[in-house]
C-alpha positions as CSV (number, residue, x, y, z in Angstrom):
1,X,-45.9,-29.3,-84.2
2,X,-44.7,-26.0,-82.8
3,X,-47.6,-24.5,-83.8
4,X,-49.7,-26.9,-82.0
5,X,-47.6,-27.0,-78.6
6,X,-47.8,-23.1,-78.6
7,X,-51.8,-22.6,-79.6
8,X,-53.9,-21.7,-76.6
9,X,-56.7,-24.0,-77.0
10,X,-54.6,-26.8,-78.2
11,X,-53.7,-29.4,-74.8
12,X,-50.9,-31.7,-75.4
13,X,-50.7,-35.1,-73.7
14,X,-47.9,-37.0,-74.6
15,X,-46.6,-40.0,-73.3
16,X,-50.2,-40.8,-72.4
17,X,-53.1,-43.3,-73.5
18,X,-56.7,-43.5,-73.3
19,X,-58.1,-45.8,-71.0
20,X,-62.0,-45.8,-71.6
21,X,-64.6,-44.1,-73.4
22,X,-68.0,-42.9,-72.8
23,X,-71.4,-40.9,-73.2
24,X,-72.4,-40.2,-77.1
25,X,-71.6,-38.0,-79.5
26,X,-71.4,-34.4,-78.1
27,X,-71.2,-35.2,-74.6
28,X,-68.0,-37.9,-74.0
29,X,-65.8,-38.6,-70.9
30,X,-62.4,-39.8,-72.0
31,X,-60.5,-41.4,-69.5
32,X,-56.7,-40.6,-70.3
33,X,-53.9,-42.3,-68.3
34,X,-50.6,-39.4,-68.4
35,X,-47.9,-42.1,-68.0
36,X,-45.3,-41.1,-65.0
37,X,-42.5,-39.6,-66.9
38,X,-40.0,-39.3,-63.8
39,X,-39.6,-35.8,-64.8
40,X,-41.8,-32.6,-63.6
41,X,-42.8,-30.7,-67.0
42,X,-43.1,-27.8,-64.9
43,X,-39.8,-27.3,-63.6
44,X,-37.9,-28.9,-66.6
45,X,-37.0,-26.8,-68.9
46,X,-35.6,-28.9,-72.0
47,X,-32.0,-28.4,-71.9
48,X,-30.6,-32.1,-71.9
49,X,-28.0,-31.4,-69.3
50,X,-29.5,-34.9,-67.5
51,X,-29.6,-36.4,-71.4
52,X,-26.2,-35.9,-71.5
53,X,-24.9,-36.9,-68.2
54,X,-26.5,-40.2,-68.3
55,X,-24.0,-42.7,-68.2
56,X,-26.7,-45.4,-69.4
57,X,-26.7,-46.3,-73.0
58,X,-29.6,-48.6,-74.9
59,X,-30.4,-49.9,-78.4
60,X,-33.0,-47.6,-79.4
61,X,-36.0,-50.0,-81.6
62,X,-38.7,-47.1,-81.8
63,X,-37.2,-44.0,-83.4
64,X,-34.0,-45.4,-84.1
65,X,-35.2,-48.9,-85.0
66,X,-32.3,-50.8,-83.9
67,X,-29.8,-48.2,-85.9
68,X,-28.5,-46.7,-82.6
69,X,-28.4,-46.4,-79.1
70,X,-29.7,-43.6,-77.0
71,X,-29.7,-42.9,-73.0
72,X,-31.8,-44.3,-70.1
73,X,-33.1,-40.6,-69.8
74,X,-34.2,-39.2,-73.3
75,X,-36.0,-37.1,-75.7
76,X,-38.6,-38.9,-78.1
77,X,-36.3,-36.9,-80.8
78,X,-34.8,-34.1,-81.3
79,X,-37.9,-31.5,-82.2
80,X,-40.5,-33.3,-80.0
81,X,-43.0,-31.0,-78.9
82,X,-43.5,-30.8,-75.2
83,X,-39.7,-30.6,-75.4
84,X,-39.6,-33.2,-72.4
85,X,-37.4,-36.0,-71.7
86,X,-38.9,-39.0,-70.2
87,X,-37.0,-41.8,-67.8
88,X,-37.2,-45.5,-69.2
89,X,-37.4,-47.2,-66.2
90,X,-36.8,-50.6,-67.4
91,X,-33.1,-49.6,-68.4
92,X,-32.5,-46.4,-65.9
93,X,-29.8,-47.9,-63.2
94,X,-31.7,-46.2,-60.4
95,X,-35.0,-48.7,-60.9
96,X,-32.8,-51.8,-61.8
97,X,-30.2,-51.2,-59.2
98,X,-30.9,-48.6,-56.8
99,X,-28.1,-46.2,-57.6
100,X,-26.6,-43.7,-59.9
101,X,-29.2,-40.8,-59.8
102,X,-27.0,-38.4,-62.1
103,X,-29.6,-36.7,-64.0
104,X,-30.9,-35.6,-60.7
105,X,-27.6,-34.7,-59.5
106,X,-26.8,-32.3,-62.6
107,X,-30.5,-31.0,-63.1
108,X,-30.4,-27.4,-61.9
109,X,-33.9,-26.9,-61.6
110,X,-35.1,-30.4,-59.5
111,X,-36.9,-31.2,-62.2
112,X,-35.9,-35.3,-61.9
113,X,-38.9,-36.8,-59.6
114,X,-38.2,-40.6,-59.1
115,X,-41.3,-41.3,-57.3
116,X,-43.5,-39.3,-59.7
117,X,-46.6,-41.9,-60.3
118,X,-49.0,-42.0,-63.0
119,X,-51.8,-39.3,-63.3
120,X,-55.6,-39.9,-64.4
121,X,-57.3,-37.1,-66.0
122,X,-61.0,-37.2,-67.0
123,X,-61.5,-35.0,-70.3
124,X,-65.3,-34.1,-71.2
125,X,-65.1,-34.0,-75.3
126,X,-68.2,-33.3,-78.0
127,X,-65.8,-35.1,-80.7
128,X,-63.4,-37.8,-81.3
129,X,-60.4,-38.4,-84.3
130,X,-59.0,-41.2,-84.0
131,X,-55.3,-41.2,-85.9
132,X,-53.3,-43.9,-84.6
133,X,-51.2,-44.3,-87.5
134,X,-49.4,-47.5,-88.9
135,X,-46.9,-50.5,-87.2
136,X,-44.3,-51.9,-89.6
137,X,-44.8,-55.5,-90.5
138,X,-41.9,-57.8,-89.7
139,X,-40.1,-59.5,-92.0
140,X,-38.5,-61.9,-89.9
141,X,-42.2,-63.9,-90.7
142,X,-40.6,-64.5,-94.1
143,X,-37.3,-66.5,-93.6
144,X,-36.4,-66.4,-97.1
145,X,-35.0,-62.9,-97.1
146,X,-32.8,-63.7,-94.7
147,X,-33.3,-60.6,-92.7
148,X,-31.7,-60.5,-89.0
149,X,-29.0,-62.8,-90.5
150,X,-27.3,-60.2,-91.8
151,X,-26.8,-55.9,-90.9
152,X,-26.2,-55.8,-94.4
153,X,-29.9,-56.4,-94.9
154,X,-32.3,-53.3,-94.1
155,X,-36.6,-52.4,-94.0
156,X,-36.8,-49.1,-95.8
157,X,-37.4,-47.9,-92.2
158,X,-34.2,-48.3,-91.4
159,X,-32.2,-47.3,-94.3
160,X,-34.4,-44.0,-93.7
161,X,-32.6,-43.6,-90.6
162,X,-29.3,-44.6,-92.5
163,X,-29.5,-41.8,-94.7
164,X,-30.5,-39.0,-92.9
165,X,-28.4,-36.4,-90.9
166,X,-29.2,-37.3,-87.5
167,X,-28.7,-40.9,-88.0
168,X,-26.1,-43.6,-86.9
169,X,-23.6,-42.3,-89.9
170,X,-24.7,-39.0,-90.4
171,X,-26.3,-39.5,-93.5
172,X,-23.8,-41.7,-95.3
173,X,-24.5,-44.7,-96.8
174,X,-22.2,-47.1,-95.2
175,X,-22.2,-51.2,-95.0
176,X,-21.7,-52.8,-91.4
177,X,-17.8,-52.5,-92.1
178,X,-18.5,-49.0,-92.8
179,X,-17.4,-49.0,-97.2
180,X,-19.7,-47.8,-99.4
181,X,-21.7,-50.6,-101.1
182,X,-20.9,-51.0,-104.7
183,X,-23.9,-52.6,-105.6
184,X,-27.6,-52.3,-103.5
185,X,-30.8,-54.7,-104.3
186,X,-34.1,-52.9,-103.7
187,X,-37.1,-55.8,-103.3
188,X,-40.7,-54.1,-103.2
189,X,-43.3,-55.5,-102.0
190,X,-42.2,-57.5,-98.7
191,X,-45.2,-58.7,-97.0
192,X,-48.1,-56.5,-99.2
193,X,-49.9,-58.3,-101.7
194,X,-48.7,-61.7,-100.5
195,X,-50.9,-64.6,-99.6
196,X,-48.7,-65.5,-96.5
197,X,-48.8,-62.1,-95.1
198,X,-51.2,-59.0,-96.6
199,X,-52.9,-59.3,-99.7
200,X,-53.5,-55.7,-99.3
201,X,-51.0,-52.9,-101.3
202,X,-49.5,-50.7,-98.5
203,X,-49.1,-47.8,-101.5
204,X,-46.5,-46.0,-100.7
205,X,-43.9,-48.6,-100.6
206,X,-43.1,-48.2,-104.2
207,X,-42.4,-44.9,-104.1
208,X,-39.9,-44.7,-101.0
209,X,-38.1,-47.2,-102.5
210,X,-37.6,-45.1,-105.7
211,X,-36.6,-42.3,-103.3
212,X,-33.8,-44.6,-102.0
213,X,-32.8,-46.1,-105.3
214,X,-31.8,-42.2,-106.0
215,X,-30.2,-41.8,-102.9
216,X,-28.2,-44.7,-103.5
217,X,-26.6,-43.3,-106.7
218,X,-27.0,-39.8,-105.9
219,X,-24.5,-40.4,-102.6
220,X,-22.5,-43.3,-103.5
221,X,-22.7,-44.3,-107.1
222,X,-23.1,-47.9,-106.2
223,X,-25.1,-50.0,-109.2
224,X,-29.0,-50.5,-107.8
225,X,-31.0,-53.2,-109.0
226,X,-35.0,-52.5,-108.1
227,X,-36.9,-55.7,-108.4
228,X,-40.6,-54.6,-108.6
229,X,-44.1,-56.9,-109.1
230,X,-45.8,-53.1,-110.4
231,X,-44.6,-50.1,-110.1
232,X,-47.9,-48.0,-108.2
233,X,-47.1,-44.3,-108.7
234,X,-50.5,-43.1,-108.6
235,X,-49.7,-39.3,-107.1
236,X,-49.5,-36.0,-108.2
237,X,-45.6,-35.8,-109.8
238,X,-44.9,-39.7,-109.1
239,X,-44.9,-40.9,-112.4
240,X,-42.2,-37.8,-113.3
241,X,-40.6,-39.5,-110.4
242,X,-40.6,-42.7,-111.7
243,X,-39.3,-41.6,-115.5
244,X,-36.0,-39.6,-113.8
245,X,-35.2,-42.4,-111.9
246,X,-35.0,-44.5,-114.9
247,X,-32.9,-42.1,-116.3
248,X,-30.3,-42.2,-113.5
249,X,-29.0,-45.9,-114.3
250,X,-30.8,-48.2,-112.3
251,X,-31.7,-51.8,-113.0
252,X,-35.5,-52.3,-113.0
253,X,-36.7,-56.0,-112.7
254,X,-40.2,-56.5,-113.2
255,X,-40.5,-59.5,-110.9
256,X,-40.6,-60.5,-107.2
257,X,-37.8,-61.0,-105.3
258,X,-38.0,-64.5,-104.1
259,X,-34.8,-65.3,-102.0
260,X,-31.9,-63.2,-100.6
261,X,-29.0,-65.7,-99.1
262,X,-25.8,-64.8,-97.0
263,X,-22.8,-65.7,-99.2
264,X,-19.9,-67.0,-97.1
265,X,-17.9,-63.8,-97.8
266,X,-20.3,-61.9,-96.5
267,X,-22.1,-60.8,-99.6
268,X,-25.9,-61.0,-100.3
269,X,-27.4,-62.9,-103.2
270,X,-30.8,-61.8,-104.2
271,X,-33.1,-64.2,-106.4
272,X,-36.0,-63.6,-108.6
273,X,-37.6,-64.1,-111.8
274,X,-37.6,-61.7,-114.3
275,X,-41.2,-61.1,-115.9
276,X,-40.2,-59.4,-119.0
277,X,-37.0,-61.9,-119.4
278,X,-38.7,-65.1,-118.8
279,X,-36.4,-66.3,-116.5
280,X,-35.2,-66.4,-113.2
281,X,-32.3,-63.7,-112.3
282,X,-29.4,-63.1,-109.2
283,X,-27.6,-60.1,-108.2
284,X,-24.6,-60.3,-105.9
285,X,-25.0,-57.0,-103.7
286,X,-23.4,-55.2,-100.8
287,X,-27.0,-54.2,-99.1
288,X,-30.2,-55.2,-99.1
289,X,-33.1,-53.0,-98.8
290,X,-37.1,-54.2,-97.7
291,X,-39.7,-52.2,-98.6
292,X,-42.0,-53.9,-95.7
293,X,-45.5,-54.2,-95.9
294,X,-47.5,-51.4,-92.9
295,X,-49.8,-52.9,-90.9
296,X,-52.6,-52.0,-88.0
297,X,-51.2,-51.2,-84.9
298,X,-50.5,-54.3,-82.6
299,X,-53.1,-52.7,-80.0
300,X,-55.7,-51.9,-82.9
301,X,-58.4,-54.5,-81.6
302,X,-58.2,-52.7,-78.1
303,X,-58.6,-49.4,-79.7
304,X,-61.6,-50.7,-81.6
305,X,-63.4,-51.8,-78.8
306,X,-62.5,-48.2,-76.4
307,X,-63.9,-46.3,-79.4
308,X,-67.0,-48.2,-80.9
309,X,-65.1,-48.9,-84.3
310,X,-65.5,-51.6,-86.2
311,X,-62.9,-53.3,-88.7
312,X,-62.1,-54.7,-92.3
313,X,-61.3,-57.8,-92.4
314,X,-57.1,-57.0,-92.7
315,X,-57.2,-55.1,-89.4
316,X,-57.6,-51.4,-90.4
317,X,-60.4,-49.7,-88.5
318,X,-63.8,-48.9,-90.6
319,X,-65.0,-46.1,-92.2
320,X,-69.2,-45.5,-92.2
321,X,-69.4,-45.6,-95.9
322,X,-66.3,-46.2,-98.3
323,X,-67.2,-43.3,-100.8
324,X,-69.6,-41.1,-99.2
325,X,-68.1,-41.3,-95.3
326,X,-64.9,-41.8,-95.5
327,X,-63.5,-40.3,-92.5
328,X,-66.6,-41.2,-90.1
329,X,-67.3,-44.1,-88.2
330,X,-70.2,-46.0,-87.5
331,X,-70.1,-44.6,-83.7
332,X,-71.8,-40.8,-84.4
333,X,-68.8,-37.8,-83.2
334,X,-66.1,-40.4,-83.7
335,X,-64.1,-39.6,-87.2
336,X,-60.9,-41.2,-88.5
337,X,-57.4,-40.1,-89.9
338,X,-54.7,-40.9,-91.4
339,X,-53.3,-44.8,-91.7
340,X,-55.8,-45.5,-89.0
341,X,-58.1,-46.9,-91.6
342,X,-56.0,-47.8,-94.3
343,X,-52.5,-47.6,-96.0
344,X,-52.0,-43.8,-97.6
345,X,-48.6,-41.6,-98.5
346,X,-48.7,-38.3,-96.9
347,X,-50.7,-36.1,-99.1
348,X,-53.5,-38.7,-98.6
349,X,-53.0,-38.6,-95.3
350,X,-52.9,-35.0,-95.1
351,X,-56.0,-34.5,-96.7
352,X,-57.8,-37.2,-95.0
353,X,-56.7,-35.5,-91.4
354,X,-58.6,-32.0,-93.1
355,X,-61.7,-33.7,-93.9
356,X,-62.1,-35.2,-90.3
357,X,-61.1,-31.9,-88.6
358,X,-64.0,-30.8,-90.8
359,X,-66.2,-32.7,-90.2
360,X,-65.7,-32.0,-86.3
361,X,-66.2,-28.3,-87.2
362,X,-69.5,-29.3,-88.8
363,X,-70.8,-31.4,-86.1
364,X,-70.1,-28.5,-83.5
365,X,-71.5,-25.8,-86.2
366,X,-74.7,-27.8,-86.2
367,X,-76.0,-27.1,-82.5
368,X,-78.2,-30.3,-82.0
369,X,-77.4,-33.2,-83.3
370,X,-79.9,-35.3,-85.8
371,X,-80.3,-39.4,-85.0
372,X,-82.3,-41.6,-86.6
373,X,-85.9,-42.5,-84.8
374,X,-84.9,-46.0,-85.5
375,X,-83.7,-47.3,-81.9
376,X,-84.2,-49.8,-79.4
377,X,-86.6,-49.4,-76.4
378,X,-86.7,-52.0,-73.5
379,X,-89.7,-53.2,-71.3
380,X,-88.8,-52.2,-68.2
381,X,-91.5,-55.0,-67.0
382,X,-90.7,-57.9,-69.4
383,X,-86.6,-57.3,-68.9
384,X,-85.1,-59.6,-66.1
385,X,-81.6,-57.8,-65.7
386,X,-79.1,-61.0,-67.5
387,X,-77.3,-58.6,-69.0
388,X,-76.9,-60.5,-72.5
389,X,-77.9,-57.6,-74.9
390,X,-75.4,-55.7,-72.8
391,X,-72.6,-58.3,-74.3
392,X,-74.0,-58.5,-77.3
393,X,-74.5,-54.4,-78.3
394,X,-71.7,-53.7,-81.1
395,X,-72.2,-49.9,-80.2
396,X,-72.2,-50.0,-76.2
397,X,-75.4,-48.5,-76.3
398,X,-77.0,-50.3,-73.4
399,X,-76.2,-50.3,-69.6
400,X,-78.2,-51.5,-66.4
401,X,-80.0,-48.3,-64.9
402,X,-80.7,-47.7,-61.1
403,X,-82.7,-51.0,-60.7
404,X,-80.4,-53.1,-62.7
405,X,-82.6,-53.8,-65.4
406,X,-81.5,-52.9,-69.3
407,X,-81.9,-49.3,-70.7
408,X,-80.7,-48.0,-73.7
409,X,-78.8,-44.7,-75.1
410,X,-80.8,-44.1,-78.2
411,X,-77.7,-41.5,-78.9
412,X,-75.6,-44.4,-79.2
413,X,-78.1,-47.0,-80.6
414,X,-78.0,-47.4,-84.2
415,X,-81.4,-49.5,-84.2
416,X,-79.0,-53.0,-85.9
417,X,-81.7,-55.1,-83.9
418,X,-79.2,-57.4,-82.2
419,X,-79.9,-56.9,-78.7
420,X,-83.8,-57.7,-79.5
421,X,-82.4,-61.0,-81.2
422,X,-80.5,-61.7,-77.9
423,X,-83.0,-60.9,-75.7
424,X,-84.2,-63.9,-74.3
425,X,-87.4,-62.4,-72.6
426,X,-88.5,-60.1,-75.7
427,X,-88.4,-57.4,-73.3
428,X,-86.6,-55.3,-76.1
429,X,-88.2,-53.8,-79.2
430,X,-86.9,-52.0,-82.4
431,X,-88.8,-48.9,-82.7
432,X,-90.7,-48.9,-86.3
433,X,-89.7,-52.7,-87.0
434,X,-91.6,-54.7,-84.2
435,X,-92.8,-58.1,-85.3
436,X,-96.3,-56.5,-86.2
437,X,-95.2,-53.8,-88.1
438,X,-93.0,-56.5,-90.1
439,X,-96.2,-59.2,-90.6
440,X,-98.5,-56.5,-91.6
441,X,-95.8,-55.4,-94.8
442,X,-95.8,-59.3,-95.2
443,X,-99.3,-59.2,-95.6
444,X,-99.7,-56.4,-97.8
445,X,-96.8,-57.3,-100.4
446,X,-98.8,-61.2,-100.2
447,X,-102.1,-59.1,-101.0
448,X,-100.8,-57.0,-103.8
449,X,-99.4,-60.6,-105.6
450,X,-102.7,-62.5,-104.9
């Protein structure tokens, strides 16, 4: 990240989102709206004095998720790269009540700009990767693990944030009464490859939870009991993984986890059937941890429709071709990365990321850009300006022209024949498939059978 925020032809935008998209593949205007931070990068100069003077303290449910609290005036965390702090206004005192104002007080440099308003910047771009990442799924939606009813019960999110330095407890593995739990219940598979939730495998999920199982006994000793439908460790070095952590004492239970109920004393009872047993099994444990299922993110249908992309049928975004495009779309100079269109660990992801960059590299290395001659065409006589093939384009390839009659982008049109189906005045054609074209190939196959 450093490396990016210091690269000269690298341009940061954080805290910012894109609005609206056009043009075609070599030649697109991004519209990017650079959300008012309250802070002027300019003058700040990253030192936290306003950070730390804020006397305004809220549960933090992004990078914290709910494990701790952080300030009305804050960094995203601690190496973010613009090394900017940003205002929340819906918790900063000045907004709510009109007072305080301390961070401006103690900022040496004015940097604090209360009436700084949001900035719209139009970016001319020949290529597009989209890599919006993953949203945990919520496991409130499946009641019978009792999560929220307990802080005993954790998503492998948040026991990430329970073990590691910078966390709530510094990195130790403490219960809400702050002991060390004697005995911890891992339950894969919470909301992947469920009927009620995802049927999909979220693939990595499997192999965090190992990761915590060792952490578990490395840090505390506690006994661990890892209830498991499959164990998926498909990487380079997992199934080593897998074989040590076997070795470290750990009770595997090939079965799902069906139920975890609050005990009146405060302990947690986890349920399921044991596949190699033939029966159903209980644990009585100090902690519970979810591996959760990942999921699209919540805005992933407005992101489709900014960009052109098109989606599976569990939410991820599309690739053009499964095997042979993986990382392109179907709208040409748009490429994908990451979780964006699927679930995938790091590596995966990391080698998915190069292949788009790639494939930006080859679409600039190329000069001029190759489309198919298969495209739409209206009749500028025949079309009466309704507008429906505007609707009904899956690309955006069509817009009204000067005299508000239909004209297509034949950069953007990938010749699916929809908008001649819509057209209601058969003003618009598909070049090489025109009704004539398709009757005389009728004829001839009917002739070579006869």
């Amino acid at each position: 990240m450093m490396d990016a925020g210091r690269h000269p032809n690298i341009t940061l935008l954080t805290y910012s989102e894109v609005e609206h998209v056009s043009g075609y593949v070599g030649n697109f205007t991004a519209r990017i709206r650079k959300r008012a931070r309250s802070v002027n990068e300019e003058l700040c100069t990253g030192c936290g004095i306003c950070q730390e003077k804020c006397p305004r303290r809220v549960q933090d449910t992004v990078f914290e998720v709910g494990m701790g609290k952080r300030k009305a005036i804050y960094f995203s965390f601690s190496q973010s790269i613009p090394n900017l702090p940003v205002i929340d206004r819906e918790n900063c005192l000045y907004f709510l009540k009109g007072k305080c104002r301390l961070c401006e007080k103690n900022c040496s440099v004015g940097a604090i700009d209360f009436e700084q308003e949001d900035e719209l910047l139009d970016v001319q771009v020949g290529a597009i990767v989209v890599a919006t990442g993953y949203a945990m799924w919520d496991p409130l939606q499946l009641p019978q693990y009792s999560y929220g009813l307990s802080p005993n019960i954790l998503t492998g999110l948040q026991f990430e944030r329970l073990t590691n330095s910078g966390g709530p407890t510094a990195g130790e593995i403490l219960t809400a009464d702050g002991k060390n739990p004697e005995q911890v219940a891992i339950i894969h598979c919470i909301g992947s490859r469920d009927e009620n939730a995802h049927i999909y495998c979220s693939r990595f999920c499997c192999m965090y939870s190992l990761k915590h199982a060792h952490q578990v006994r490395e840090k505390t000793g506690a006994e661990v009991f890892d209830f498991y439908m499959d164990m998926r460790a498909f990487g380079k070095g997992y199934e080593e993984f897998y074989e040590r952590i076997q070795e470290e004492g750990i009770t595997f239970v090939r079965g799902k986890g069906a139920e975890v109920e609050v005990l009146a004393d405060g302990k947690l009872r986890v349920k399921g059937d044991d596949a190699n047993l033939g029966r159903l099994v209980a644990a009585d444990v100090d902690m519970v941890i979810l591996a959760t299922a990942i999921e699209p993110q919540p805005d992933a249908g407005q992101v489709a429709s900014t960009f052109g992309l098109g989606r599976t049928p569990d939410g991820w975004f599309a690739e053009a071709h499964p095997k042979l495009r993986p990382v392109e779309t179907s709208t040409a100079g748009v490429f994908l990365a990451g979780c964006a269109q699927g679930p995938r660990d790091v590596p995966d992801t990391v080698a998915h990321a190069g292949a788009a960059a790639l494939e930006v590299v080859r679409l600039f290395n190329q000069g001029e850009v190759t489309i198919s001659p298969t495209v739409a065409v209206v009749d500028a006589e025949k079309c009466v300006g309704c507008g429906e093939c505007i609707l009904s384009c899956p690309y955006t390839a069509i817009a009204r022209d000067a005299d508000g009659k239909a004209e297509v982008n034949p950069a953007l049109c990938h010749g699916c024949g929809t908008c001649v189906a819509t057209c209601l005045s058969g003003a618009i054609t598909a070049l090489h498939f025109t009704d004539e074209e398709i009757v005389a190939q009728i004829d001839g196959l009917l002739a070579l059978t006869a």
